[in-house]
TIRO-2110 file (N, C-alpha, C; in Angstrom, 1 decimal):
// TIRO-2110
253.9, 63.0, 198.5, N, 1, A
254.9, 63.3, 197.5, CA, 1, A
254.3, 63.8, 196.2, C, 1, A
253.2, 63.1, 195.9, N, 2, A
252.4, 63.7, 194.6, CA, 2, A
251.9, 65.3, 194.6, C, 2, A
252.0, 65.5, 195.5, N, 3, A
251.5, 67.5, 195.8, CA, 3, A
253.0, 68.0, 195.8, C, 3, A
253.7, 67.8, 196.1, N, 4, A
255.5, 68.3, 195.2, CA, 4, A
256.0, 67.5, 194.2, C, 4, A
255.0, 66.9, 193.2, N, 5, A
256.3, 66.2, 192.3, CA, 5, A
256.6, 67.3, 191.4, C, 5, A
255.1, 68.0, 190.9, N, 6, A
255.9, 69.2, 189.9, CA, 6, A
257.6, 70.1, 190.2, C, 6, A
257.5, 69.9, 191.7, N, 7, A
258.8, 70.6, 192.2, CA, 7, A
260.0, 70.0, 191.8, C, 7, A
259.8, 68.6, 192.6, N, 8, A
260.6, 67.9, 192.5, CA, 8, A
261.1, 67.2, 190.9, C, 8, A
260.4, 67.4, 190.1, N, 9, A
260.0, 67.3, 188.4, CA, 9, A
261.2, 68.2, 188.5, C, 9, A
260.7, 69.4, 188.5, N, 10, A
261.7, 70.9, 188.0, CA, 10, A
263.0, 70.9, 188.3, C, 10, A
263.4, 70.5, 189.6, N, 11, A
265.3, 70.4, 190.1, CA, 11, A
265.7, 69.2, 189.1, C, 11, A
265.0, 68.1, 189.0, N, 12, A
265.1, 66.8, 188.9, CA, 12, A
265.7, 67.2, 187.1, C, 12, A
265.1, 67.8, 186.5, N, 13, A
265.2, 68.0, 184.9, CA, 13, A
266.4, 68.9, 184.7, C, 13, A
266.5, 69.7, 186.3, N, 14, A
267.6, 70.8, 185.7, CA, 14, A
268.9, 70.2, 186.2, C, 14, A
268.9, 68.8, 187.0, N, 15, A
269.8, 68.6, 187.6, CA, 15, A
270.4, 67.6, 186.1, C, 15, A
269.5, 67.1, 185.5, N, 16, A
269.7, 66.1, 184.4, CA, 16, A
270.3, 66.7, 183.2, C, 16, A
269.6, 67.8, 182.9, N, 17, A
269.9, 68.4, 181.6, CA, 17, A
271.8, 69.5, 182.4, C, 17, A
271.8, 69.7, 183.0, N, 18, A
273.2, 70.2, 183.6, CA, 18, A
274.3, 68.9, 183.4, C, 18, A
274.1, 67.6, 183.8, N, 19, A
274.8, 66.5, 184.0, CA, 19, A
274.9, 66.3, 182.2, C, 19, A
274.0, 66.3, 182.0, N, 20, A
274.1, 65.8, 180.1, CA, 20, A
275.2, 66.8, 179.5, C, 20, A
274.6, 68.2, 179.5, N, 21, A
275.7, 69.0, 179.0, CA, 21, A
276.9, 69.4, 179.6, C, 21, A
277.2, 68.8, 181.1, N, 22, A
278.9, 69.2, 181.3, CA, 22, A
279.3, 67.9, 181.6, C, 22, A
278.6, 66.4, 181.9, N, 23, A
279.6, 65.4, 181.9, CA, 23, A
279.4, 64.5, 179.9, C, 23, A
278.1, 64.9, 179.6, N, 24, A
277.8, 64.4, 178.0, CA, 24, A
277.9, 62.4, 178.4, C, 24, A
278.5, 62.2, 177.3, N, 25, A
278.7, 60.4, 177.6, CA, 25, A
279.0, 60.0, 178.7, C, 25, A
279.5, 60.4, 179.3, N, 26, A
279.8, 60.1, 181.2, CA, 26, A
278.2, 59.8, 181.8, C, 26, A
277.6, 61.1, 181.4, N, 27, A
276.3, 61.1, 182.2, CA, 27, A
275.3, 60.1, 181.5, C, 27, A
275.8, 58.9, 180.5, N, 28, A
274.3, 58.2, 180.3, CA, 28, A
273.9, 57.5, 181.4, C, 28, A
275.0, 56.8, 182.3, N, 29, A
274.3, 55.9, 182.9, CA, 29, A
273.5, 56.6, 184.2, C, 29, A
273.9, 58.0, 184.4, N, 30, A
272.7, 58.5, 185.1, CA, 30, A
271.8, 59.0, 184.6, C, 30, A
271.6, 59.6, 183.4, N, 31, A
270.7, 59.7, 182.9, CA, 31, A
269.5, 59.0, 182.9, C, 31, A
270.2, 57.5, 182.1, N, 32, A
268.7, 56.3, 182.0, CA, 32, A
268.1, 55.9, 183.4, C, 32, A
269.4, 55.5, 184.2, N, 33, A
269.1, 55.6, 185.6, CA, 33, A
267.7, 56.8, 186.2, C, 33, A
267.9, 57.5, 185.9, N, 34, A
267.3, 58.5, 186.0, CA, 34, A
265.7, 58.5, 185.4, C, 34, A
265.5, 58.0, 184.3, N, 35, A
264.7, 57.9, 183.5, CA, 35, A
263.9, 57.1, 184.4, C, 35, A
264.5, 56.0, 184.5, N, 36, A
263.9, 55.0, 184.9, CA, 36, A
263.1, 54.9, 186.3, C, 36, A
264.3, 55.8, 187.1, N, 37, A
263.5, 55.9, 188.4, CA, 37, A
262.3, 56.9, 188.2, C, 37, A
262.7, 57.7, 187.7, N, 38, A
261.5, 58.6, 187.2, CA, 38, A
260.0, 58.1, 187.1, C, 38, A
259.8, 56.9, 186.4, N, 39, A
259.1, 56.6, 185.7, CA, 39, A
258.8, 55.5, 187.0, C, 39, A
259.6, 55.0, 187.7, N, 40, A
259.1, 54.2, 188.8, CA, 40, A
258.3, 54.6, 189.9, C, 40, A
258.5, 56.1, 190.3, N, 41, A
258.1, 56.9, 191.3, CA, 41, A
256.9, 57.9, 190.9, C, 41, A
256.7, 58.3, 189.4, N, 42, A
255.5, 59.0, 189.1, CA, 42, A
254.3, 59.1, 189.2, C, 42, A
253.3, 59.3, 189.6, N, 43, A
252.1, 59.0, 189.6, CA, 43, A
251.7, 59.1, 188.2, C, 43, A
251.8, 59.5, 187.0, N, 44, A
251.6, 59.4, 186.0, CA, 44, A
252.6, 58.5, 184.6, C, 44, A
252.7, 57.5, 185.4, N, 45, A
254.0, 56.6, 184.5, CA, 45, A
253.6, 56.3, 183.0, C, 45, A
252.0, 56.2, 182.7, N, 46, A
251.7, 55.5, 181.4, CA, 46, A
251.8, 56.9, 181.1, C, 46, A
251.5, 58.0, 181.1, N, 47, A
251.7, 59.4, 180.4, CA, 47, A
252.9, 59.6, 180.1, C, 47, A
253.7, 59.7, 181.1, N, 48, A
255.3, 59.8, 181.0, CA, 48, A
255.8, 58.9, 180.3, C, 48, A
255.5, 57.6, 180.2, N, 49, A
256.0, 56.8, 179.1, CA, 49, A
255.7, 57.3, 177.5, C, 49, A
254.8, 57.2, 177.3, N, 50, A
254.0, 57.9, 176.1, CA, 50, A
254.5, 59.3, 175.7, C, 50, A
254.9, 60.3, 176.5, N, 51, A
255.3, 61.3, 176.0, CA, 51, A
256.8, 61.5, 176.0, C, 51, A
257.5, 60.3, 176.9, N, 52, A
259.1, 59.9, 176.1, CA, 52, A
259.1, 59.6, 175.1, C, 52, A
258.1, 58.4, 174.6, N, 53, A
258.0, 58.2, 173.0, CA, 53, A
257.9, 59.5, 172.1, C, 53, A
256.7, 59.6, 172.4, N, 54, A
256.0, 60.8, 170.9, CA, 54, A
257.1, 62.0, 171.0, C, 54, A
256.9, 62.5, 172.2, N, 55, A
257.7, 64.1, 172.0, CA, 55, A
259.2, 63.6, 171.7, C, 55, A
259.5, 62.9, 172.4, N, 56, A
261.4, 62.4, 172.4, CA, 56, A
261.4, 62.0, 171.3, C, 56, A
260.8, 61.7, 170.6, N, 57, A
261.1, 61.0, 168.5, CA, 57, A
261.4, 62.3, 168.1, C, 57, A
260.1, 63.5, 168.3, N, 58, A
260.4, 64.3, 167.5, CA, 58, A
261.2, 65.4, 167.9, C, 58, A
261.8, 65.4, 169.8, N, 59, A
262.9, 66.5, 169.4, CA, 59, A
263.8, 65.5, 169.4, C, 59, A
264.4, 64.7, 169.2, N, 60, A
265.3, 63.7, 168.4, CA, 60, A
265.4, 64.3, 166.7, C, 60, A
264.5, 64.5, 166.5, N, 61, A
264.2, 64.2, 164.9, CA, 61, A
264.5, 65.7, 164.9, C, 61, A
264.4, 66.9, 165.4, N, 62, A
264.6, 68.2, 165.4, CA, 62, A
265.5, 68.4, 165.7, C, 62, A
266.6, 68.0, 166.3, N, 63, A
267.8, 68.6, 167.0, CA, 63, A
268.4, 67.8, 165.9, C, 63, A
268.3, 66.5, 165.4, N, 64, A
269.3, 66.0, 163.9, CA, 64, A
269.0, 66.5, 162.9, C, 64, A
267.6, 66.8, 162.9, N, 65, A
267.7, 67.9, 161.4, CA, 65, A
268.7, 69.2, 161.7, C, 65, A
268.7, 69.7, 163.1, N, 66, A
269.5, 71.1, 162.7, CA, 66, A
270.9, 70.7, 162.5, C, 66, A
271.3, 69.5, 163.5, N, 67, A
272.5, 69.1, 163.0, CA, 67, A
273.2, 68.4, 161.3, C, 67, A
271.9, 67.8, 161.0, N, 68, A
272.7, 67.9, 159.4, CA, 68, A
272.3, 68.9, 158.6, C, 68, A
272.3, 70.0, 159.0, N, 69, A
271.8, 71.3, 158.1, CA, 69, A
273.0, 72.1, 158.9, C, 69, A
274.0, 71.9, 159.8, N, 70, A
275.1, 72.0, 160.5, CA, 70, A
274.5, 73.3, 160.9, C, 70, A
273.6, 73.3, 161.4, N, 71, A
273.1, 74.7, 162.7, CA, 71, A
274.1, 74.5, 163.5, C, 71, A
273.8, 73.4, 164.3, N, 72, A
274.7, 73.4, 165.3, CA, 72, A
275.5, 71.3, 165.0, C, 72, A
276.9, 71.7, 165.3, N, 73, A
277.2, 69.8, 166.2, CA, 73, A
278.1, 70.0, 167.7, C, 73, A
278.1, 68.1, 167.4, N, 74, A
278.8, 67.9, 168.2, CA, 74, A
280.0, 67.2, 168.4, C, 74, A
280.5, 67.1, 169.3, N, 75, A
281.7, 65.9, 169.5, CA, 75, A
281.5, 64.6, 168.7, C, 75, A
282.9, 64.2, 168.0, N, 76, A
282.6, 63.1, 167.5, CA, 76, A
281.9, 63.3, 166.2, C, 76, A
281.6, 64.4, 166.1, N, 77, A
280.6, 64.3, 164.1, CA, 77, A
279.1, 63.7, 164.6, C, 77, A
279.2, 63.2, 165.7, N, 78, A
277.8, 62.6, 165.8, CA, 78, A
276.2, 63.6, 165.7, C, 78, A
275.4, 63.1, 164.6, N, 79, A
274.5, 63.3, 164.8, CA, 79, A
274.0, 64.3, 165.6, C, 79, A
273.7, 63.2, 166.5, N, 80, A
273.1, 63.2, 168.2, CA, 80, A
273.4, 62.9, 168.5, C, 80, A
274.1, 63.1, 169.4, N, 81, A
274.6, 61.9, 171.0, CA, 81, A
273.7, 61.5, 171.2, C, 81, A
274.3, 60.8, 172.3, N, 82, A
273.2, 60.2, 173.4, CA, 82, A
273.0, 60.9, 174.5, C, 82, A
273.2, 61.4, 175.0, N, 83, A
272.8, 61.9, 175.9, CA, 83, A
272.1, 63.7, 175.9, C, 83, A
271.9, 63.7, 174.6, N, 84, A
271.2, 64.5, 174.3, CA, 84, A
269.9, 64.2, 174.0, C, 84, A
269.6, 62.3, 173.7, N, 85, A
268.5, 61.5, 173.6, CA, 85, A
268.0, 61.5, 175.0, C, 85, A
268.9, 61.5, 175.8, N, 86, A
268.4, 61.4, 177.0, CA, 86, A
268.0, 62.6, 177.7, C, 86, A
268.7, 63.9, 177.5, N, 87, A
268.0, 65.4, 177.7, CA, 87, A
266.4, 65.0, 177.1, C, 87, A
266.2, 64.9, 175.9, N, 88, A
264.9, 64.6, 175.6, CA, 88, A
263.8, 64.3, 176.4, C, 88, A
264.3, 62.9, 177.3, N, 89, A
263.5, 62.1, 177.6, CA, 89, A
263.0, 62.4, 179.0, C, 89, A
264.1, 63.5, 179.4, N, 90, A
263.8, 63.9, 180.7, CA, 90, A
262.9, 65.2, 180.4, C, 90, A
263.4, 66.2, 179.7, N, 91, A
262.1, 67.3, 179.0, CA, 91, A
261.0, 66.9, 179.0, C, 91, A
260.5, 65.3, 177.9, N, 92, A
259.4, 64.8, 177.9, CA, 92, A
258.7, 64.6, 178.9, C, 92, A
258.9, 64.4, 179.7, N, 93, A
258.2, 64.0, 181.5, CA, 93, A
258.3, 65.1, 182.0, C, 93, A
259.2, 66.7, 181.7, N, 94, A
259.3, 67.6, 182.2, CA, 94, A
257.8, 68.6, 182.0, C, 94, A
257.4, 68.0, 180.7, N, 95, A
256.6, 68.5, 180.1, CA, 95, A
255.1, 68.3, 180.7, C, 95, A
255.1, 67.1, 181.2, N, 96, A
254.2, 66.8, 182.2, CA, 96, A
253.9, 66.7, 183.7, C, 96, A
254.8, 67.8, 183.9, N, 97, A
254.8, 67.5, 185.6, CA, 97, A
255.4, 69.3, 185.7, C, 97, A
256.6, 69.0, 185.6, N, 98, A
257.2, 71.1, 186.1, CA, 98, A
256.7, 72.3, 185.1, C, 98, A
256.4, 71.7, 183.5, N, 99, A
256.2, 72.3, 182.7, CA, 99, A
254.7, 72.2, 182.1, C, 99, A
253.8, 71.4, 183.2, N, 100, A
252.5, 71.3, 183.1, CA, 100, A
251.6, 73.0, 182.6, C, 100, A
252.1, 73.6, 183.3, N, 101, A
251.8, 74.6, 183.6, CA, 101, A
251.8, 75.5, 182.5, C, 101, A
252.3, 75.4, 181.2, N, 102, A
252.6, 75.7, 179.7, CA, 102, A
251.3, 75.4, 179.3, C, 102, A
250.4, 74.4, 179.2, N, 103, A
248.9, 74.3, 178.8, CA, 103, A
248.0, 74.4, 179.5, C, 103, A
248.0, 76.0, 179.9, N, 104, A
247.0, 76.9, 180.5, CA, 104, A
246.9, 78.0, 179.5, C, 104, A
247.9, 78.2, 179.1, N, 105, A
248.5, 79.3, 178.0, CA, 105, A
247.7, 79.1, 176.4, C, 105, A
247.1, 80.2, 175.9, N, 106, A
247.0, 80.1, 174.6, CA, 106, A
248.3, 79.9, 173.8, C, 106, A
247.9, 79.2, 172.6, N, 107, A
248.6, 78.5, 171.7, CA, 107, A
249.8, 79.4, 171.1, C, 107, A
249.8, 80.8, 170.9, N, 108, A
250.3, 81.8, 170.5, CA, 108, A
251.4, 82.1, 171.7, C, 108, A
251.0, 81.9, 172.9, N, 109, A
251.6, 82.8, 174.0, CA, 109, A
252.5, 81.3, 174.3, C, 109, A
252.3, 80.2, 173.8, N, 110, A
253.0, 79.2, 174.3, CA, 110, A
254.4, 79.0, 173.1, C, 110, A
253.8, 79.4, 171.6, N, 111, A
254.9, 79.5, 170.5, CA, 111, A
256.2, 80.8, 171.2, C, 111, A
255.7, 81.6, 171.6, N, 112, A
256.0, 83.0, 171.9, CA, 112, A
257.4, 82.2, 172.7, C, 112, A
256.9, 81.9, 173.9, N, 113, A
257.6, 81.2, 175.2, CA, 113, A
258.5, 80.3, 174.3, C, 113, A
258.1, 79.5, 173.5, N, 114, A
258.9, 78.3, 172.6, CA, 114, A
260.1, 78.9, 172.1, C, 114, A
259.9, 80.2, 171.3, N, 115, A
260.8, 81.0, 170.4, CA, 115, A
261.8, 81.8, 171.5, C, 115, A
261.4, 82.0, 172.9, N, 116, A
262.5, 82.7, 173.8, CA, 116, A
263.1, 81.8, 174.1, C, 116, A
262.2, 80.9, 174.8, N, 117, A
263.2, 79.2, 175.9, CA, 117, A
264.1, 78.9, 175.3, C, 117, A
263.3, 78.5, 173.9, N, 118, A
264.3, 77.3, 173.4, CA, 118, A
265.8, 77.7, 173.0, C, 118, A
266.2, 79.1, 172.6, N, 119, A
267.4, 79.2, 172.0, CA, 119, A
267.9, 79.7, 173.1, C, 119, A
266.6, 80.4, 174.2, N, 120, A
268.5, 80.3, 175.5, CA, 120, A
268.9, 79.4, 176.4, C, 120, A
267.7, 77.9, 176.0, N, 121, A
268.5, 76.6, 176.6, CA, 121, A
269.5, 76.2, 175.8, C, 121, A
269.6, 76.4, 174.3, N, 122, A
270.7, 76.3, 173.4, CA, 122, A
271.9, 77.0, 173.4, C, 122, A
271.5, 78.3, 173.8, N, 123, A
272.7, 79.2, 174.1, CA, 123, A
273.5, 78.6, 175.4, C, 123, A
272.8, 78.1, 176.5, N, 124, A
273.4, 77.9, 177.3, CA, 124, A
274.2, 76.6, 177.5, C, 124, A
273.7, 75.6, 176.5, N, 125, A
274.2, 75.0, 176.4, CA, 125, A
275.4, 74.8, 175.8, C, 125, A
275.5, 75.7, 175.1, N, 126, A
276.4, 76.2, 174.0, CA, 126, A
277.5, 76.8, 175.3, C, 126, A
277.5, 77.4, 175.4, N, 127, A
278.3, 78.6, 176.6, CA, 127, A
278.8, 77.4, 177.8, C, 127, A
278.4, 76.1, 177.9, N, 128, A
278.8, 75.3, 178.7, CA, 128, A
279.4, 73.9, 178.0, C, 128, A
279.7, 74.1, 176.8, N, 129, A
280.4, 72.7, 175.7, CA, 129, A
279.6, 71.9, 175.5, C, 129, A
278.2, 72.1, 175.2, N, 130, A
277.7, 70.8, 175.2, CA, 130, A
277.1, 71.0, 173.4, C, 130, A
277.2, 71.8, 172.9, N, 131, A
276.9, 71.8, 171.5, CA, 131, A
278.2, 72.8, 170.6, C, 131, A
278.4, 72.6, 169.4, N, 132, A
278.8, 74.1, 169.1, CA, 132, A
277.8, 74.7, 168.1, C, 132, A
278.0, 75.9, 167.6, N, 133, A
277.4, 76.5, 166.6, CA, 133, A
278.1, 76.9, 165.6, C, 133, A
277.4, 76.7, 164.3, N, 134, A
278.5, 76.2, 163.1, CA, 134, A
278.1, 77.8, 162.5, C, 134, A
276.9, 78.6, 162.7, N, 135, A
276.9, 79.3, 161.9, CA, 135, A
276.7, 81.0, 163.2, C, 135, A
276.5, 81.8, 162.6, N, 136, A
277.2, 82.9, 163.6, CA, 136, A
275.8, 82.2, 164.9, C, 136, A
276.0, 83.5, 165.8, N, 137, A
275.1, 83.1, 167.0, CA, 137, A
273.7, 83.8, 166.4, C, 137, A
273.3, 84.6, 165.6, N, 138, A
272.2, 85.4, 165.2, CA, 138, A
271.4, 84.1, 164.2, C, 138, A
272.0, 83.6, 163.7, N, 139, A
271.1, 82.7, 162.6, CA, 139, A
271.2, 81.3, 163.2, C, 139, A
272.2, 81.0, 164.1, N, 140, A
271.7, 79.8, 165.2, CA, 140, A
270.4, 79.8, 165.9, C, 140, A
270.6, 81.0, 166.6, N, 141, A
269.3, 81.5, 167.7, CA, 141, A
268.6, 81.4, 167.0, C, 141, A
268.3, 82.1, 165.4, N, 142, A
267.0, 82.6, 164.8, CA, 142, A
266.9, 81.1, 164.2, C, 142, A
267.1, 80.2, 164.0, N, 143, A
266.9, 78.8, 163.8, CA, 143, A
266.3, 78.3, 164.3, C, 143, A
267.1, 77.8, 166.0, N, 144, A
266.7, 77.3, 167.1, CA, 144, A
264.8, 77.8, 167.4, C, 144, A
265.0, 79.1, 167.4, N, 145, A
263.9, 79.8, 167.6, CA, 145, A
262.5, 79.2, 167.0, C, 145, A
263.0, 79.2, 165.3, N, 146, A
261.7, 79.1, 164.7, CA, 146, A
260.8, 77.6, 164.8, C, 146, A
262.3, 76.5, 165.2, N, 147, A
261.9, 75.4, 165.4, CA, 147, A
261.0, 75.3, 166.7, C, 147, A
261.3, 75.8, 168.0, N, 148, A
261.1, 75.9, 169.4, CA, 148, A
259.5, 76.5, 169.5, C, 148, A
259.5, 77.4, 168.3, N, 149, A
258.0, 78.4, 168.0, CA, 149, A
257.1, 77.4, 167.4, C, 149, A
257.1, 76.2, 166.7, N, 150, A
256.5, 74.8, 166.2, CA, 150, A
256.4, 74.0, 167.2, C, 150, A
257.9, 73.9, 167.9, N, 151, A
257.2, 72.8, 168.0, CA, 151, A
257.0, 72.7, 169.6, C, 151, A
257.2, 73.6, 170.5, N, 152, A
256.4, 73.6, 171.8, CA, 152, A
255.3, 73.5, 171.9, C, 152, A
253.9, 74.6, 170.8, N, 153, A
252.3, 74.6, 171.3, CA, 153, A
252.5, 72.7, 170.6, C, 153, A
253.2, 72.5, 169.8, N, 154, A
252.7, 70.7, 169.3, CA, 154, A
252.9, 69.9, 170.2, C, 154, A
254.0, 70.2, 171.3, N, 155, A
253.9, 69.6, 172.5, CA, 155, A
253.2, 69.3, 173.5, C, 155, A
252.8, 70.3, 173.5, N, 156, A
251.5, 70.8, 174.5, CA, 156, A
250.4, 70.1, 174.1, C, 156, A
249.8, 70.1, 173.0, N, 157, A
249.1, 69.8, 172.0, CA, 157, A
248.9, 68.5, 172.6, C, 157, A
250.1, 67.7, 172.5, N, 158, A
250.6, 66.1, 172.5, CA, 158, A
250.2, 66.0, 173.8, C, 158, A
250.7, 66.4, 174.8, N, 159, A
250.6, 66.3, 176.4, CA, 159, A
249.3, 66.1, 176.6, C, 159, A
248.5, 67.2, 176.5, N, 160, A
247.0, 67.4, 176.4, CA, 160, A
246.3, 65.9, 176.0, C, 160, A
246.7, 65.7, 174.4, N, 161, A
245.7, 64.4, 174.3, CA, 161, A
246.2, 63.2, 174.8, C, 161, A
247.5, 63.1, 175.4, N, 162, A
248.1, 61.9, 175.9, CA, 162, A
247.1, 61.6, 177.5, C, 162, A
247.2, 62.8, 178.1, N, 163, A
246.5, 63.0, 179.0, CA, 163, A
245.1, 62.6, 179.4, C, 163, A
244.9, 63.1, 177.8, N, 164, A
243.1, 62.9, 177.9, CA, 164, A
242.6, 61.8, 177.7, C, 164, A
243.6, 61.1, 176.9, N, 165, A
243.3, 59.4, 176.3, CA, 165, A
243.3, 58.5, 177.3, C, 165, A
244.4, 58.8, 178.4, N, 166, A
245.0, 58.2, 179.7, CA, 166, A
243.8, 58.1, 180.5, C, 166, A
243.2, 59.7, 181.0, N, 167, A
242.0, 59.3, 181.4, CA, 167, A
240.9, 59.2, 181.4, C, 167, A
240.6, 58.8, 179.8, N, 168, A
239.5, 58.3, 179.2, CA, 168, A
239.0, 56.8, 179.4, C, 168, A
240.4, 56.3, 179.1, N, 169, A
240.6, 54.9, 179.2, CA, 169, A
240.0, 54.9, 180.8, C, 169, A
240.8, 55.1, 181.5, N, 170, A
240.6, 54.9, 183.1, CA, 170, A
239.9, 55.0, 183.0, C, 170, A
238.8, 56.2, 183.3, N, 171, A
237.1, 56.5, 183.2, CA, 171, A
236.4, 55.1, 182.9, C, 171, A
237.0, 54.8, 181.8, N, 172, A
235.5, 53.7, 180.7, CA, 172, A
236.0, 52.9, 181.6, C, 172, A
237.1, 52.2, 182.5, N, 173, A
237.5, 51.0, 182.8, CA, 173, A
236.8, 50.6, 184.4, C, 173, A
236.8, 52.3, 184.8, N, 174, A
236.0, 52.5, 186.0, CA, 174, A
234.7, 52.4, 185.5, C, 174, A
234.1, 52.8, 184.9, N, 175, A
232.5, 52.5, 184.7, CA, 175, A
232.2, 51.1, 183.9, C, 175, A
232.9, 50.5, 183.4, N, 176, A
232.6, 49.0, 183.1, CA, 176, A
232.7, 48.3, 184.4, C, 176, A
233.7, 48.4, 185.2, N, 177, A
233.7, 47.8, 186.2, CA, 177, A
232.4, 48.0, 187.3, C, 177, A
232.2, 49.4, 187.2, N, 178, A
230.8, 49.6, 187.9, CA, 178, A
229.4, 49.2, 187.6, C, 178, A
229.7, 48.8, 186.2, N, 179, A
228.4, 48.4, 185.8, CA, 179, A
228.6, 46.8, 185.6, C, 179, A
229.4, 46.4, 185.6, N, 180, A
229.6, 45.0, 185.6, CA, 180, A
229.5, 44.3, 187.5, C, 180, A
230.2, 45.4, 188.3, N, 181, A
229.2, 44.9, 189.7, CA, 181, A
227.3, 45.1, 190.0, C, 181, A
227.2, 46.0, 189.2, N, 182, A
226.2, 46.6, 189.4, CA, 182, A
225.1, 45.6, 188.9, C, 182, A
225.5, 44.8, 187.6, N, 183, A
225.0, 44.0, 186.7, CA, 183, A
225.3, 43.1, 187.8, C, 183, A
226.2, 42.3, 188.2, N, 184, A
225.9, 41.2, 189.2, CA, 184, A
225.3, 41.2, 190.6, C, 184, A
224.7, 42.6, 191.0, N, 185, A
224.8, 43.0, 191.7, CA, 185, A
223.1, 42.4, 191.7, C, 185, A
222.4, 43.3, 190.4, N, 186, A
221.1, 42.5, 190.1, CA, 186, A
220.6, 41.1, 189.6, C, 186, A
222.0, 40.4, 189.4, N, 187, A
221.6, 39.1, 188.9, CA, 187, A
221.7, 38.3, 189.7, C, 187, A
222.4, 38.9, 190.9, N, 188, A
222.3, 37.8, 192.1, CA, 188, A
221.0, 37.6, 193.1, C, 188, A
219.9, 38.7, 192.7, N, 189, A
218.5, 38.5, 193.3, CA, 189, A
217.6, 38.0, 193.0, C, 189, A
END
């Protein structure tokens, strides 16, 4: 299964972020559900945990800044929903596994990608009720954009050292352990 998760990563995120934006509050309990199994079935669960935190704070914290600057809202006056918390959280893990593939890319060509993606996952979400836009569609996009052009290579960025930390630790934990048999290994002679 680990030689298709990236695949199965990619349906899995489009099947989530489609449920968020056409069922919205309907879809939390599949959402978390979702999250959760995710994270049950991963081969990378401490990464995936770690980058629901870090990345999910800050496009949490990016999608409410556009919303109180009324780029875009939502139902309810709210902020953020929730289940746009939870779009997040599936992105985040998306980022690691279907979207791995984004930190191969120089830093430029990854902002580039950030400034196209991001406002026609917004557009489209837009075109399917899950956001509106408060101001025309040219200075939403160009909004959406400039944010998406920041803050993808930061993602990447993030992924990268989450990764590297993850198997750093493992590494030293594997060679303490080697050297700590190795060490008993000669004190039992």
């Amino acid at each position: 299964m680990q030689r298709y998760f990236p695949l199965i990563n990619a349906v899995w995120f489009q099947l989530a972020w489609l449920a968020a934006i056409i069922y919205k509050q309907q879809a939390i309990p599949f959402l978390l559900l979702s999250v959760l199994i995710h994270l049950w079935v991963s081969p990378s669960r401490k990464q995936d945990a770690m980058m629901i935190t870090v990345i999910g704070i800050i496009g949490v914290i990016s999608d409410s800044f556009l919303s109180l600057i009324d780029i875009f809202s939502f139902a309810n006056n709210a902020i953020i929903p929730i289940w746009l918390i939870m779009v997040w959280a599936h992105f985040s893990i998306a980022l690691n596994h279907s979207l791995k593939w984004l930190s191969r890319f120089h830093i430029v060509a990854i902002s580039l990608f950030g400034a196209i993606a991001g406002p026609l996952n917004y557009l489209a979400g837009q075109r399917l009720g899950g956001v509106e836009f408060v101001y025309s569609l040219n200075i939403t996009l160009f909004a959406v954009a400039v944010i998406w052009a920041v803050n993808l290579p930061v993602f990447i960025i993030i992924q990268k050292r989450i990764n590297q930390r993850i198997q750093e630790r493992g590494s030293s934990h594997v060679e303490a352990n080697q050297h700590a048999h190795s060490s008993g290994a000669v004190n039992n002679k």
